[in-house]
C-alpha positions in Angstrom: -84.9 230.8 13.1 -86.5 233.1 10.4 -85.2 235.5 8.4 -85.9 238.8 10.9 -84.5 237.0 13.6 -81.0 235.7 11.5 -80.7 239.7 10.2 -81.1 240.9 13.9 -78.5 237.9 15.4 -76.0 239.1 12.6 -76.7 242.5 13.6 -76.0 242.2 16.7 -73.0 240.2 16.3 -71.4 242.9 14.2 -73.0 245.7 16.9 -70.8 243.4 19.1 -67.8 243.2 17.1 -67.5 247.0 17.0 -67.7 247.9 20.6 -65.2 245.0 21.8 -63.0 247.0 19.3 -63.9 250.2 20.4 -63.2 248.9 24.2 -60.2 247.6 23.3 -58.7 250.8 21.7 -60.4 253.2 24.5 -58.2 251.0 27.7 -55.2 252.1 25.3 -55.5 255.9 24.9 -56.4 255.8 28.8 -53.6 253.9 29.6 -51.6 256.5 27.2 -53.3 259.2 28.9 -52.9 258.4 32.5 -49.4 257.8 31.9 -48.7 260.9 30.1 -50.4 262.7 32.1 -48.6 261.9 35.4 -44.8 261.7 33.1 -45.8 265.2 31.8 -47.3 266.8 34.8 -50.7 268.0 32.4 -54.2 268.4 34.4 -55.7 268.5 30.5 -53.5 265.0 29.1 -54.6 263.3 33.1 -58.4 264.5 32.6 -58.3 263.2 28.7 -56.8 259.7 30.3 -59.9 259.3 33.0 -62.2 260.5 30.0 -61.2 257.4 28.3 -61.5 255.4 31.4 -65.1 256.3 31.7 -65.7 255.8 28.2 -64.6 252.6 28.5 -66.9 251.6 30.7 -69.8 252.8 29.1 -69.2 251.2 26.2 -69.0 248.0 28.0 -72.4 249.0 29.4 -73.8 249.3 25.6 -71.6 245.8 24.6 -74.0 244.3 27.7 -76.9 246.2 25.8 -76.4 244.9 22.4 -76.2 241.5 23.1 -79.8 241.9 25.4 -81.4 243.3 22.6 -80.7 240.7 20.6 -82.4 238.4 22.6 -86.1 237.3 22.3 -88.5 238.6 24.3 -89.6 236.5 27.7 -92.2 236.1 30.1 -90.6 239.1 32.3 -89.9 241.5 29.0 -92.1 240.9 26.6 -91.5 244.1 24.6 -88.1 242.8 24.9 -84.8 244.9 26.2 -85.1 248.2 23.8 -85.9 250.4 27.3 -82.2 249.2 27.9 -80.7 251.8 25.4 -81.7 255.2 26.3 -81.1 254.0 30.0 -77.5 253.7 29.2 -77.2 256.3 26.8 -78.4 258.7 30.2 -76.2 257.0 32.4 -73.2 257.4 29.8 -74.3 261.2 29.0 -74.8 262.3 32.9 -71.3 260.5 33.9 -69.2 262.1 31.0 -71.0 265.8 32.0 -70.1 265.0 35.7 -66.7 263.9 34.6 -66.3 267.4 32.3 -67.8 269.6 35.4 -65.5 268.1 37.8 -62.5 269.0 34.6 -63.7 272.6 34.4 -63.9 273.3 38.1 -60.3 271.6 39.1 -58.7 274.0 35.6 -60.6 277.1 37.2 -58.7 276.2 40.4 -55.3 276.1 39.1 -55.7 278.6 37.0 -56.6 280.9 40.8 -53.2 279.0 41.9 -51.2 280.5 39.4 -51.2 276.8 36.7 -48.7 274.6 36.3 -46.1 273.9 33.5 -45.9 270.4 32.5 -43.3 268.7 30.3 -43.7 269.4 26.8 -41.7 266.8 24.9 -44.0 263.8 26.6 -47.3 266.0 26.5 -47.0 266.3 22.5 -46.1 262.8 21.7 -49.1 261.8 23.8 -51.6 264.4 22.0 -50.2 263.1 18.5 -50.7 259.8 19.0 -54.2 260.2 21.2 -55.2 262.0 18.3 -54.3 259.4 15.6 -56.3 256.5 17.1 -58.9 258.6 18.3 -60.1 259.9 15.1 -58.6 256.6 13.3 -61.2 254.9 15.2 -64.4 257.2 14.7 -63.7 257.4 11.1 -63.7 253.3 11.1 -66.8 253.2 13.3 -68.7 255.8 11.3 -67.8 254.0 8.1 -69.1 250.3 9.4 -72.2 251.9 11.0 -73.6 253.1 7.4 -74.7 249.6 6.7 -75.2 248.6 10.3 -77.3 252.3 11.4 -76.7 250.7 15.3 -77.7 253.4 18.0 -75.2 252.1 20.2 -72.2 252.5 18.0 -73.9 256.1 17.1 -73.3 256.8 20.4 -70.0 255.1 20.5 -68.8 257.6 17.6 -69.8 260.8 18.8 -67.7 259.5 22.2 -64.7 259.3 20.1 -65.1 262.4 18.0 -64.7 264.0 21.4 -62.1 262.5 22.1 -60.5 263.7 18.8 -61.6 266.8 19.4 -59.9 267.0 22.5 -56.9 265.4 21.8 -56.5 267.8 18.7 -56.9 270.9 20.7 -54.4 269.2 23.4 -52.1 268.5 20.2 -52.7 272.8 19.3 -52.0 274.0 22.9 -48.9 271.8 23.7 -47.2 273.0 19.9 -47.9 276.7 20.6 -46.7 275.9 24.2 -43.2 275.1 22.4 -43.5 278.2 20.2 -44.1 280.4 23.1 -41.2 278.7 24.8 -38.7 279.8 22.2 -40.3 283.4 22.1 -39.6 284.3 25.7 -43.5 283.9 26.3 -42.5 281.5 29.6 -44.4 283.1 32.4 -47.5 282.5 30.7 -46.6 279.0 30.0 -48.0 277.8 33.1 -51.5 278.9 32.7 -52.0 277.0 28.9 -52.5 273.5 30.4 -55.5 274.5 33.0 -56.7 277.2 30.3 -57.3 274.4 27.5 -58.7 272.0 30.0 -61.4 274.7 30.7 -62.1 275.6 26.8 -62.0 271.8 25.8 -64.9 271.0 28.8 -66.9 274.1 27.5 -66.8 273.1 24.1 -67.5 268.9 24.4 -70.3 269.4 27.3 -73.2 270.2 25.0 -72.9 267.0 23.3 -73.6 264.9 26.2 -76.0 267.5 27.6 -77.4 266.7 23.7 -77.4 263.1 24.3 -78.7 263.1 27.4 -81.8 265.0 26.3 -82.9 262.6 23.8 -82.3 259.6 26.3 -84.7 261.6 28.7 -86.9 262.0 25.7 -87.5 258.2 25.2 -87.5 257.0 28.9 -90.4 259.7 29.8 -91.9 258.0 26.3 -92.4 261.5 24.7 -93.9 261.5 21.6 -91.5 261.8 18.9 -93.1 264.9 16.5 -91.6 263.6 12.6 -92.6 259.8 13.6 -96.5 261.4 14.8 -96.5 263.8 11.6 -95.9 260.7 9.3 -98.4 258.8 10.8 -101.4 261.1 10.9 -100.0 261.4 7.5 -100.4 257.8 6.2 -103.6 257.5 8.3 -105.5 260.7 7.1 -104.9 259.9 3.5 -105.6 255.7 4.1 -109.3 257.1 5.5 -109.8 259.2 2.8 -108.9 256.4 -0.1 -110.7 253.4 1.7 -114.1 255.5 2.9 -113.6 254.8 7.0 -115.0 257.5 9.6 -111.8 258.6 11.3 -108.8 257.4 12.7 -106.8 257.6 16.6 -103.0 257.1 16.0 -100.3 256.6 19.0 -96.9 256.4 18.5 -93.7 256.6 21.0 -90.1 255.8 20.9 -88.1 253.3 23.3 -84.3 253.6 22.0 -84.2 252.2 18.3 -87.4 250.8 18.9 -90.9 252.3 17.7 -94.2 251.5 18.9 -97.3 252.2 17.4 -100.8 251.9 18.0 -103.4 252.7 15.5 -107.5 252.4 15.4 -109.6 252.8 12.6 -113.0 253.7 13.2 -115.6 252.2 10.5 -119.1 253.6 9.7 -121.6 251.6 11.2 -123.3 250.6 8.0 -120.0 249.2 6.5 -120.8 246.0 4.4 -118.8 242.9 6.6 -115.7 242.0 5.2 -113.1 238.9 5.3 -110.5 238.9 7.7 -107.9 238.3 4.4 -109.4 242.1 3.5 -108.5 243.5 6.7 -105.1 241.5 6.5 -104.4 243.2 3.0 -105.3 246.5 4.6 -103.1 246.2 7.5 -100.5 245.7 5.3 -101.4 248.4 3.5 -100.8 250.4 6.2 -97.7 249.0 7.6 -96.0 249.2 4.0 -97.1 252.9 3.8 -95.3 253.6 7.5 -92.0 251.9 6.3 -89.4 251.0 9.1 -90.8 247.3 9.1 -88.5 244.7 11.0 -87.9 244.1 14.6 -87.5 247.1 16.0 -91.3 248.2 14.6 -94.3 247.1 17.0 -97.4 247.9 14.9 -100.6 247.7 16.3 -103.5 248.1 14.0 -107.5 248.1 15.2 -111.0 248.0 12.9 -113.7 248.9 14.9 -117.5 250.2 14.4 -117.8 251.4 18.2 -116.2 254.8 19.2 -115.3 254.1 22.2 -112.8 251.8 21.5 -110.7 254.5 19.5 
Protein backbone atom coordinates (compact mmCIF):
# COMPACT_ATOMS: atom_id res chain seq x y z
CA UNK A 1 0.00 0.00 0.00
CA UNK A 2 1.54 3.40 -0.78
CA UNK A 3 1.63 6.37 0.97
CA UNK A 4 -1.80 8.14 -0.63
CA UNK A 5 -3.54 5.17 -0.05
CA UNK A 6 -2.20 4.59 3.99
CA UNK A 7 -3.17 8.65 4.43
CA UNK A 8 -6.69 8.03 2.87
CA UNK A 9 -7.19 4.39 5.06
CA UNK A 10 -6.31 6.50 8.22
CA UNK A 11 -8.51 9.11 7.10
CA UNK A 12 -11.10 7.23 6.83
CA UNK A 13 -10.76 5.36 9.88
CA UNK A 14 -10.71 8.58 11.89
CA UNK A 15 -13.88 9.81 9.43
CA UNK A 16 -15.20 6.56 10.89
CA UNK A 17 -14.31 6.99 14.43
CA UNK A 18 -16.20 10.36 14.59
CA UNK A 19 -19.59 9.47 13.21
CA UNK A 20 -19.87 6.05 15.36
CA UNK A 21 -19.39 8.78 18.10
CA UNK A 22 -21.59 11.17 16.77
CA UNK A 23 -24.28 8.14 16.36
CA UNK A 24 -23.78 7.10 19.48
CA UNK A 25 -24.47 10.43 21.28
CA UNK A 26 -27.44 11.41 18.64
CA UNK A 27 -29.71 7.75 19.92
CA UNK A 28 -29.04 9.50 23.40
CA UNK A 29 -30.54 12.99 23.02
CA UNK A 30 -33.44 11.18 20.98
CA UNK A 31 -33.96 8.83 23.58
CA UNK A 32 -33.82 12.05 26.06
CA UNK A 33 -36.04 13.79 23.75
CA UNK A 34 -38.79 11.26 23.09
CA UNK A 35 -39.02 10.67 26.57
CA UNK A 36 -39.20 14.17 27.64
CA UNK A 37 -41.25 15.01 25.40
CA UNK A 38 -44.10 12.49 26.05
CA UNK A 39 -43.25 12.98 30.41
CA UNK A 40 -43.56 16.79 29.73
CA UNK A 41 -46.40 16.98 27.23
CA UNK A 42 -43.99 19.51 24.76
CA UNK A 43 -44.79 19.27 20.73
CA UNK A 44 -41.20 21.44 20.49
CA UNK A 45 -38.99 18.75 23.27
CA UNK A 46 -41.14 15.44 21.02
CA UNK A 47 -40.20 17.17 17.56
CA UNK A 48 -36.42 17.93 18.92
CA UNK A 49 -36.46 13.95 20.03
CA UNK A 50 -37.55 12.62 16.20
CA UNK A 51 -35.02 15.31 14.91
CA UNK A 52 -32.42 13.37 16.52
CA UNK A 53 -33.90 10.20 15.38
CA UNK A 54 -33.50 11.17 11.81
CA UNK A 55 -30.22 12.54 12.36
CA UNK A 56 -29.28 9.45 13.49
CA UNK A 57 -29.88 7.74 10.66
CA UNK A 58 -28.29 9.89 8.31
CA UNK A 59 -25.30 9.76 9.86
CA UNK A 60 -25.30 6.18 9.68
CA UNK A 61 -25.89 6.70 5.95
CA UNK A 62 -22.52 8.94 5.84
CA UNK A 63 -20.61 6.14 8.34
CA UNK A 64 -21.76 3.66 5.18
CA UNK A 65 -20.25 6.47 2.94
CA UNK A 66 -17.02 6.94 4.50
CA UNK A 67 -15.99 3.64 4.63
CA UNK A 68 -16.96 3.24 0.50
CA UNK A 69 -14.92 6.01 -0.16
CA UNK A 70 -12.23 4.60 1.24
CA UNK A 71 -12.27 1.84 -0.93
CA UNK A 72 -10.39 1.36 -4.23
CA UNK A 73 -12.02 1.84 -7.25
CA UNK A 74 -13.45 -1.55 -9.24
CA UNK A 75 -14.43 -2.72 -12.44
CA UNK A 76 -18.24 -1.29 -11.71
CA UNK A 77 -16.82 2.29 -10.19
CA UNK A 78 -13.92 3.13 -11.51
CA UNK A 79 -14.00 6.78 -10.49
CA UNK A 80 -14.67 5.18 -7.24
CA UNK A 81 -17.64 6.00 -4.56
CA UNK A 82 -17.22 10.11 -4.36
CA UNK A 83 -20.94 10.37 -6.27
CA UNK A 84 -21.92 8.67 -2.88
CA UNK A 85 -21.59 12.00 -0.82
CA UNK A 86 -23.73 14.61 -2.25
CA UNK A 87 -26.37 11.73 -2.70
CA UNK A 88 -26.53 11.48 0.97
CA UNK A 89 -25.97 14.84 1.84
CA UNK A 90 -29.55 15.41 -0.48
CA UNK A 91 -31.16 12.64 1.04
CA UNK A 92 -30.16 13.90 4.69
CA UNK A 93 -31.02 17.74 3.68
CA UNK A 94 -34.64 16.90 1.92
CA UNK A 95 -35.54 14.50 5.10
CA UNK A 96 -34.58 17.02 7.90
CA UNK A 97 -36.69 20.00 5.69
CA UNK A 98 -39.57 17.46 5.46
CA UNK A 99 -39.15 16.58 9.08
CA UNK A 100 -39.07 20.76 9.91
CA UNK A 101 -42.27 21.28 7.44
CA UNK A 102 -44.14 18.61 8.98
CA UNK A 103 -42.81 20.61 12.81
CA UNK A 104 -44.13 23.97 11.48
CA UNK A 105 -47.37 22.82 10.19
CA UNK A 106 -48.46 20.52 13.39
CA UNK A 107 -47.19 24.08 15.80
CA UNK A 108 -49.46 26.23 13.42
CA UNK A 109 -52.20 23.69 14.25
CA UNK A 110 -52.13 23.91 17.89
CA UNK A 111 -51.52 27.04 18.04
CA UNK A 112 -55.43 27.39 15.87
CA UNK A 113 -56.39 24.81 18.88
CA UNK A 114 -55.66 27.12 21.45
CA UNK A 115 -51.70 25.18 22.52
CA UNK A 116 -51.03 23.13 25.08
CA UNK A 117 -49.16 23.62 28.41
CA UNK A 118 -46.67 21.00 29.12
CA UNK A 119 -44.73 20.30 32.39
CA UNK A 120 -42.16 22.66 33.06
CA UNK A 121 -39.89 21.02 35.68
CA UNK A 122 -39.08 17.90 33.05
CA UNK A 123 -39.17 20.19 29.84
CA UNK A 124 -36.07 22.39 31.34
CA UNK A 125 -34.00 19.53 32.60
CA UNK A 126 -34.40 18.00 29.22
CA UNK A 127 -33.43 21.41 27.20
CA UNK A 128 -30.32 21.84 29.69
CA UNK A 129 -28.95 18.77 29.28
CA UNK A 130 -29.94 18.47 25.25
CA UNK A 131 -28.15 21.51 25.07
CA UNK A 132 -24.96 20.39 26.86
CA UNK A 133 -24.19 17.36 24.72
CA UNK A 134 -25.41 18.92 21.72
CA UNK A 135 -23.05 21.76 21.50
CA UNK A 136 -20.42 19.56 23.70
CA UNK A 137 -20.40 17.42 20.65
CA UNK A 138 -20.15 19.99 17.67
CA UNK A 139 -17.49 21.83 19.49
CA UNK A 140 -15.53 18.29 19.65
CA UNK A 141 -16.36 17.51 16.08
CA UNK A 142 -15.44 20.89 14.77
CA UNK A 143 -12.17 20.80 16.65
CA UNK A 144 -11.05 17.05 15.21
CA UNK A 145 -12.26 18.05 11.72
CA UNK A 146 -9.48 20.86 11.35
CA UNK A 147 -6.82 18.31 10.72
CA UNK A 148 -9.24 15.79 9.17
CA UNK A 149 -11.24 18.69 6.67
CA UNK A 150 -13.88 15.38 6.15
CA UNK A 151 -17.11 16.58 4.23
CA UNK A 152 -19.03 14.11 6.01
CA UNK A 153 -18.32 15.22 9.48
CA UNK A 154 -18.85 18.91 8.02
CA UNK A 155 -22.07 17.89 7.47
CA UNK A 156 -22.30 16.00 10.73
CA UNK A 157 -21.44 19.41 12.61
CA UNK A 158 -23.71 21.79 11.09
CA UNK A 159 -26.52 18.82 12.15
CA UNK A 160 -25.49 19.28 15.60
CA UNK A 161 -25.19 23.01 15.78
CA UNK A 162 -28.91 22.74 14.95
CA UNK A 163 -29.49 20.84 17.34
CA UNK A 164 -27.88 23.27 19.84
CA UNK A 165 -29.58 25.87 18.42
CA UNK A 166 -32.65 24.34 19.04
CA UNK A 167 -32.17 22.93 22.27
CA UNK A 168 -30.91 26.49 23.44
CA UNK A 169 -33.94 28.26 22.26
CA UNK A 170 -36.12 25.26 23.89
CA UNK A 171 -33.85 25.90 27.15
CA UNK A 172 -35.04 30.16 26.64
CA UNK A 173 -38.71 29.36 26.12
CA UNK A 174 -39.21 26.77 28.92
CA UNK A 175 -37.10 29.43 31.61
CA UNK A 176 -39.33 32.38 30.56
CA UNK A 177 -42.26 29.82 30.64
CA UNK A 178 -41.42 29.68 34.57
CA UNK A 179 -41.02 33.43 34.83
CA UNK A 180 -44.31 34.08 33.23
CA UNK A 181 -45.70 31.42 35.59
CA UNK A 182 -44.90 33.32 38.70
CA UNK A 183 -46.08 36.67 36.99
CA UNK A 184 -49.71 35.69 36.49
CA UNK A 185 -48.83 35.50 32.61
CA UNK A 186 -50.62 31.72 32.68
CA UNK A 187 -53.20 31.97 29.94
CA UNK A 188 -50.58 32.60 27.57
CA UNK A 189 -48.54 29.76 28.77
CA UNK A 190 -50.14 27.44 26.54
CA UNK A 191 -49.29 29.02 23.29
CA UNK A 192 -45.17 29.19 24.13
CA UNK A 193 -44.47 25.46 23.37
CA UNK A 194 -46.22 25.43 19.65
CA UNK A 195 -44.98 29.14 19.22
CA UNK A 196 -41.16 28.18 19.61
CA UNK A 197 -41.60 25.01 17.66
CA UNK A 198 -42.77 27.33 14.77
CA UNK A 199 -39.71 30.01 15.19
CA UNK A 200 -37.13 27.23 15.87
CA UNK A 201 -38.40 25.37 12.20
CA UNK A 202 -38.24 28.92 10.48
CA UNK A 203 -34.94 29.62 11.70
CA UNK A 204 -32.96 25.90 11.14
CA UNK A 205 -34.74 25.33 7.59
CA UNK A 206 -32.39 27.44 5.49
CA UNK A 207 -29.50 25.38 6.54
CA UNK A 208 -30.70 22.29 5.04
CA UNK A 209 -32.39 24.14 2.21
CA UNK A 210 -28.46 25.41 2.11
CA UNK A 211 -27.11 22.02 2.07
CA UNK A 212 -29.27 20.66 -0.14
CA UNK A 213 -28.44 23.22 -2.85
CA UNK A 214 -24.84 22.36 -3.00
CA UNK A 215 -25.63 18.58 -3.03
CA UNK A 216 -27.96 19.39 -6.14
CA UNK A 217 -24.95 21.40 -7.33
CA UNK A 218 -22.59 18.37 -7.51
CA UNK A 219 -25.01 15.55 -8.67
CA UNK A 220 -26.21 17.87 -11.75
CA UNK A 221 -22.08 18.21 -12.04
CA UNK A 222 -22.29 22.03 -12.19
CA UNK A 223 -19.26 23.68 -12.69
CA UNK A 224 -17.93 24.99 -9.58
CA UNK A 225 -17.04 28.97 -10.53
CA UNK A 226 -13.64 29.55 -7.79
CA UNK A 227 -12.33 25.85 -8.93
CA UNK A 228 -12.96 27.14 -13.07
CA UNK A 229 -11.42 30.71 -12.23
CA UNK A 230 -8.20 29.06 -10.78
CA UNK A 231 -7.81 26.92 -13.55
CA UNK A 232 -8.16 29.26 -16.50
CA UNK A 233 -5.85 30.99 -14.17
CA UNK A 234 -2.94 28.49 -13.97
CA UNK A 235 -3.57 27.61 -17.60
CA UNK A 236 -3.61 31.14 -19.20
CA UNK A 237 -0.42 32.11 -17.44
CA UNK A 238 1.31 28.26 -18.15
CA UNK A 239 0.59 29.17 -22.13
CA UNK A 240 1.96 32.35 -21.89
CA UNK A 241 5.40 31.23 -19.97
CA UNK A 242 5.86 27.93 -22.13
CA UNK A 243 4.89 29.58 -25.82
CA UNK A 244 1.69 26.96 -26.55
CA UNK A 245 -1.33 28.25 -28.86
CA UNK A 246 -4.23 27.99 -26.34
CA UNK A 247 -5.64 25.92 -23.93
CA UNK A 248 -9.58 24.04 -23.20
CA UNK A 249 -9.88 23.50 -19.40
CA UNK A 250 -12.97 21.35 -17.75
CA UNK A 251 -13.42 21.06 -14.34
CA UNK A 252 -16.46 19.66 -12.08
CA UNK A 253 -17.08 18.62 -8.55
CA UNK A 254 -18.38 15.08 -7.24
CA UNK A 255 -18.67 15.55 -3.28
CA UNK A 256 -14.90 16.14 -1.96
CA UNK A 257 -13.80 14.95 -5.10
CA UNK A 258 -12.48 17.16 -8.18
CA UNK A 259 -12.16 16.23 -11.68
CA UNK A 260 -10.29 17.95 -14.17
CA UNK A 261 -9.67 17.82 -17.63
CA UNK A 262 -7.25 19.95 -19.44
CA UNK A 263 -5.84 20.16 -23.27
CA UNK A 264 -3.06 22.08 -24.43
CA UNK A 265 -3.05 22.90 -27.86
CA UNK A 266 0.68 23.23 -29.43
CA UNK A 267 1.69 25.19 -32.53
CA UNK A 268 2.14 22.97 -35.32
CA UNK A 269 5.78 23.88 -35.93
CA UNK A 270 6.70 23.01 -32.27
CA UNK A 271 10.18 21.31 -32.15
CA UNK A 272 9.43 17.31 -30.81
CA UNK A 273 10.05 16.91 -27.33
CA UNK A 274 10.76 13.81 -24.78
CA UNK A 275 8.01 12.37 -23.00
CA UNK A 276 10.20 13.15 -19.52
CA UNK A 277 9.57 17.04 -20.91
CA UNK A 278 5.96 16.63 -21.04
CA UNK A 279 6.10 14.63 -17.68
CA UNK A 280 7.93 17.76 -16.07
CA UNK A 281 5.29 19.99 -17.49
CA UNK A 282 2.42 18.06 -16.35
CA UNK A 283 3.69 18.43 -13.11
CA UNK A 284 4.18 21.72 -13.55
CA UNK A 285 0.78 22.04 -13.97
CA UNK A 286 -0.61 19.82 -11.41
CA UNK A 287 1.76 21.60 -8.61
CA UNK A 288 0.44 25.07 -9.80
CA UNK A 289 -3.46 23.68 -9.28
CA UNK A 290 -2.60 22.43 -5.64
CA UNK A 291 -5.19 20.03 -4.06
CA UNK A 292 -3.08 16.92 -5.17
CA UNK A 293 -3.96 13.50 -3.47
CA UNK A 294 -6.83 11.20 -3.99
CA UNK A 295 -9.58 13.12 -4.11
CA UNK A 296 -7.81 15.14 -7.36
CA UNK A 297 -8.37 13.33 -10.90
CA UNK A 298 -6.17 15.34 -13.29
CA UNK A 299 -6.30 14.87 -16.78
CA UNK A 300 -3.79 16.65 -18.77
CA UNK A 301 -3.56 16.47 -22.99
CA UNK A 302 -0.58 17.94 -25.54
CA UNK A 303 -1.85 18.02 -28.74
CA UNK A 304 -0.99 19.89 -32.28
CA UNK A 305 -4.65 19.12 -33.80
CA UNK A 306 -7.57 21.36 -32.77
CA UNK A 307 -9.98 19.25 -32.84
CA UNK A 308 -8.98 17.35 -30.11
CA UNK A 309 -9.30 20.38 -27.66
Amino acid sequence: MGAIERATALKSELEASLLRLSIAATFLVSGLGVLFGLISGSLAILFDGMFSVVDAGATWLMLVVARLVARESNSKFQYGYWHLEPLVMALNSGVLMMLLLFGFLGAIQSLQTGGRTPELGPAVGYALLSAIISLGTWLWLSRQNERLNSALVRLDMKSWAMSGLMDAALLLTFVAALVMQYRGLERWLPYLDPAILVLISLLIFPMPWQDAKIAFRDIFQIVPPELDRHVQQVMQSFVERHGFQSYESYVTRTGRARFIEISVLAWPDMPPRSLEHFDDLRAEIGDAIGGGGPDRWLTIVFTADPTEL
